[in-house]
matplotlib code that plots the C-alpha trace (Angstrom):
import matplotlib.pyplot as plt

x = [0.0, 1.4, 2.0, 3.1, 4.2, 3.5, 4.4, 4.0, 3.9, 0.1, -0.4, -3.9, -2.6, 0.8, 2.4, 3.2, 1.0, 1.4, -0.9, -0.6, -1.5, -2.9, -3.1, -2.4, -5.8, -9.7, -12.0, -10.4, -11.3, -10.9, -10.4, -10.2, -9.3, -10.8, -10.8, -7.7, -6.0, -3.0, -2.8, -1.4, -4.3, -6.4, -3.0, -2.2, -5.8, -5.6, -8.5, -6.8, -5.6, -9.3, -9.9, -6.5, -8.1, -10.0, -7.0, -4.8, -7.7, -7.4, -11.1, -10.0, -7.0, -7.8, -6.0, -5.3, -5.4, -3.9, -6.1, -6.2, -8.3, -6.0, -5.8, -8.9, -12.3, -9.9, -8.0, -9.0, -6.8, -8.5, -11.9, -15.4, -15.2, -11.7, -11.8, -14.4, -12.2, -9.3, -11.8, -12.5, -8.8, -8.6, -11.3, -9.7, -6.6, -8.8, -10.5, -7.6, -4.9, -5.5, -8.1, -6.2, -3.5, -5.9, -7.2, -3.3, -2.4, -6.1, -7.9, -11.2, -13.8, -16.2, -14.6, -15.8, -15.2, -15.2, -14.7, -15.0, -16.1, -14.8, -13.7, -17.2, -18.2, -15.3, -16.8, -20.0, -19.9, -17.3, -19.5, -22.7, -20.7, -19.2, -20.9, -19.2, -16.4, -17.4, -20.2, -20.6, -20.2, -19.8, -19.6, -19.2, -20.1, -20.6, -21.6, -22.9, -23.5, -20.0, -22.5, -24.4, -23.3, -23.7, -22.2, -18.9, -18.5, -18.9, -20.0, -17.1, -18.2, -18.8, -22.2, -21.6, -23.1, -22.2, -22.9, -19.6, -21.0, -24.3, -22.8, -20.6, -23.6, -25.3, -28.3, -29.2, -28.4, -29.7, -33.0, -33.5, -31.6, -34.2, -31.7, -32.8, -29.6, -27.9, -30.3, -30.4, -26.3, -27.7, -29.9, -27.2, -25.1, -25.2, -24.9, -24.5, -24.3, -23.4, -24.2, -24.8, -28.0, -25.9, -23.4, -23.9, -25.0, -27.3, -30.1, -28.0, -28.0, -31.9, -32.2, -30.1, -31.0, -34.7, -33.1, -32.0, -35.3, -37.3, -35.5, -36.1, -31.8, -31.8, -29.8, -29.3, -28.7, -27.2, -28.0, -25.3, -26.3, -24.1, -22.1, -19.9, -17.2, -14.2, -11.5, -12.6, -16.0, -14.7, -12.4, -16.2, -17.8, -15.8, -15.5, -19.6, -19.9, -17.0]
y = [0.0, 3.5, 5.7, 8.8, 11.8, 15.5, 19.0, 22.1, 25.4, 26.4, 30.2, 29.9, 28.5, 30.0, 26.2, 23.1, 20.8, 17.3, 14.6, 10.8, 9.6, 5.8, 4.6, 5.8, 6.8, 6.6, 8.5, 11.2, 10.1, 13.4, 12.1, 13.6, 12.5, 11.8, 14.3, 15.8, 12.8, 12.8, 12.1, 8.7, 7.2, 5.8, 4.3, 2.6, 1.7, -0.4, 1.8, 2.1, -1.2, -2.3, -0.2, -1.9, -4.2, -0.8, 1.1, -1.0, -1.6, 2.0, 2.5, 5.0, 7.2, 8.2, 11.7, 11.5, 15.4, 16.3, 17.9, 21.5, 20.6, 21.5, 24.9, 25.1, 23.5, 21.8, 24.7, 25.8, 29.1, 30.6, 32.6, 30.0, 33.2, 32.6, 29.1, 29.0, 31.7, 29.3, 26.2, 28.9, 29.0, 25.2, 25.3, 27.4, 25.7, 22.7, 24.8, 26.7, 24.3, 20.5, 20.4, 22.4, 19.8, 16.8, 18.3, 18.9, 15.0, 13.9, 14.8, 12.5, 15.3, 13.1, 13.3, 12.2, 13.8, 11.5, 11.5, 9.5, 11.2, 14.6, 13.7, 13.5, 17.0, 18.1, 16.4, 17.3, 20.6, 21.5, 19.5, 21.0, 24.5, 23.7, 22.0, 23.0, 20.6, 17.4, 15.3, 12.7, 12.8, 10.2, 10.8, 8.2, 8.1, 11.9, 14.4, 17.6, 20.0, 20.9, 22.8, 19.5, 18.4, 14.7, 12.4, 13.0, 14.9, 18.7, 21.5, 22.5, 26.5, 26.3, 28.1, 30.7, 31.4, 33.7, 33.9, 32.3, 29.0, 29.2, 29.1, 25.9, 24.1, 22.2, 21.4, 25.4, 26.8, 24.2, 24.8, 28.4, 28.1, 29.4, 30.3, 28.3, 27.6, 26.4, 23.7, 22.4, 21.9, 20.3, 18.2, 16.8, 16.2, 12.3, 12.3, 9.5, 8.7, 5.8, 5.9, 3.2, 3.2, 3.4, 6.2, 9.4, 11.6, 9.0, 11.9, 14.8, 12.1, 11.7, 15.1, 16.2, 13.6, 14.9, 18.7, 17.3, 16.0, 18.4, 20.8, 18.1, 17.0, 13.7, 11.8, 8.0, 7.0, 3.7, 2.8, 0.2, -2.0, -0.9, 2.2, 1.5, 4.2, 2.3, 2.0, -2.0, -0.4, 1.8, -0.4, -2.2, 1.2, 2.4, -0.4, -0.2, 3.1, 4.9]
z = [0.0, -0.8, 1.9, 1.8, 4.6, 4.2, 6.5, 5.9, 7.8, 7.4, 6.7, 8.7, 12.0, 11.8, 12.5, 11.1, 10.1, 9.1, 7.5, 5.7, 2.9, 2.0, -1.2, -5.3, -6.7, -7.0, -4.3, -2.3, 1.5, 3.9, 7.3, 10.5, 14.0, 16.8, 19.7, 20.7, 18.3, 15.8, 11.6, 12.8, 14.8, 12.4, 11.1, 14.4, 15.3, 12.1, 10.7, 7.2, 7.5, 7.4, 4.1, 2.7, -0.2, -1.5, -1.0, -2.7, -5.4, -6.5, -5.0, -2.2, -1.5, 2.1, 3.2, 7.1, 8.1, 11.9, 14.4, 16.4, 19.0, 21.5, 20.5, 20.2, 22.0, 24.3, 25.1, 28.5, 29.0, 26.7, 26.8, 24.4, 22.1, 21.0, 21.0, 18.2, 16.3, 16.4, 15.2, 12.3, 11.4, 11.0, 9.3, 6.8, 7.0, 5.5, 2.9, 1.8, 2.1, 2.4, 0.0, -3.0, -1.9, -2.3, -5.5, -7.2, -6.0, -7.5, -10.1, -8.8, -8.4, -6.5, -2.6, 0.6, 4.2, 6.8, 10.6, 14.3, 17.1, 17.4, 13.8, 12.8, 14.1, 11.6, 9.0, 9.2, 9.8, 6.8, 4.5, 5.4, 5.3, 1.8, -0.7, -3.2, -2.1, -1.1, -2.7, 0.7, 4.3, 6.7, 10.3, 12.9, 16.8, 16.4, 18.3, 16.1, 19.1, 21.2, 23.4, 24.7, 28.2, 28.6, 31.1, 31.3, 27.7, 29.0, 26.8, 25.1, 25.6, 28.9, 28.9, 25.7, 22.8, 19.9, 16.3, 15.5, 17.8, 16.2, 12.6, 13.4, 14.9, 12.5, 14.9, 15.1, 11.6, 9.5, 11.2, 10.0, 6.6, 3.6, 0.8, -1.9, -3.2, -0.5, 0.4, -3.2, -2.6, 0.6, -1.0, -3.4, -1.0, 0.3, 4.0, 6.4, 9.9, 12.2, 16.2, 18.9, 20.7, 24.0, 22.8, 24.8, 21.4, 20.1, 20.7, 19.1, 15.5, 16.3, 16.1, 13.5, 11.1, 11.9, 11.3, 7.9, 6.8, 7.7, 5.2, 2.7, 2.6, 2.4, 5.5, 6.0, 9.9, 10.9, 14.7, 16.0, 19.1, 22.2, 22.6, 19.1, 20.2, 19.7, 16.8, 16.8, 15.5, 13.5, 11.8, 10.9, 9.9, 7.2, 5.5, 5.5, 5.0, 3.0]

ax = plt.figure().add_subplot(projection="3d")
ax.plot(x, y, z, "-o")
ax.set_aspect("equal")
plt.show()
């Protein structure tokens, strides 16, 4: 299987950045980390091991992106306002850099942005925030609303709100969104989502697949018996679901 090591210094978060990636050709696979993780995790979880015969295949070529979570919602020197700010900077670090990369090393224009627990909020929310550059989204054991305090996950804002929080919350913009054009994009865009009936966000996917609906953008949500927050599901999930 190829494998291949990038880092560069990011112009958006003012550091350096590193990601892997799996595999020669076909489908461009965006994948982010789980909370607080690294680019290698999925790697030594034997995620990408479990995607190897598609890898290898030429089906998938699965780009393992590095997290900022630290720096961000799991940052607690710093005041909710500016942790979202900072999430807005990796964001654009993702927009404006990692995808142009993907894009220069393959020409595929159908891509898919993909994510595990904090990697799903990631995915989620830059797919249903740009359209324009992924055509499916698959986000497993996620939790779409960093606000939401459940057992022992905390609300990542400790209480505040702004319109920066609102806009990066899929569960309370998607709601109100009329523009006609943006929900077509919406609609286009094929969406999926894998929780256990036990995992602590089970609810928060109940509701935004219900969000989704209700707006008329089709959502497909696959309920998993137990909690089903582990790499050992995971390693199951995408090679269901990707």
């Amino acid at each position: 299987m190829n494998r291949e090591y990038y880092k560069w210094r990011s112009r958006n978060l003012k550091r350096e950045m590193e990601l892997l990636v799996f595999g020669h050709a076909g489908v461009p696979v965006l994948f982010f980390p789980t909370r607080t993780a690294r680019f290698y995790d999925y790697e030594n979880w034997k995620i990408i091991d479990a995607l190897k015969d598609k890898i290898e295949a030429g089906y998938l070529q699965i780009f393992c992106v590095d997290s900022a979570d630290i720096d961000s919602f799991y940052n607690p020197t710093i005041h909710p306002a500016e942790r979202i700010i900072r999430y807005g900077h990796y964001e654009k670090y993702i927009i404006k850099e990692v995808v142009p990369f993907i894009k220069k090393k393959n020409p595929n224009k159908y891509r898919i942005v993909a994510g595990c627990s904090l990697g799903a909020f990631h995915a989620m929310n830059i797919a249903l925030k740009h359209t324009k550059y992924f055509n499916k989204v698959v986000g497993m054991s996620g939790r779409y609303d960093l606000s939401l305090q459940v057992q022992n996950f905390r609300d990542l804002f400790d209480g505040y709100k702004d319109e920066n929080i609102y806009f990066n919350t899929p569960t309370m913009f998607i709601p109100n969104l009329e523009d006609k054009k943006i929900l077509k994009a919406l609609r286009a865009l094929k969406i999926v989502m894998v929780i256990g009936k036990e995992d602590p966000f089970f609810e928060n996917n109940v509701l935004l697949s219900n969000v989704l609906s209700e707006k008329g953008i089709c959502n497909t949500m696959y309920v998993w018996n137990e909690e089903a927050h582990r790499p050992r599901h995971w390693r199951q999930m995408v090679q269901m679901y990707l």
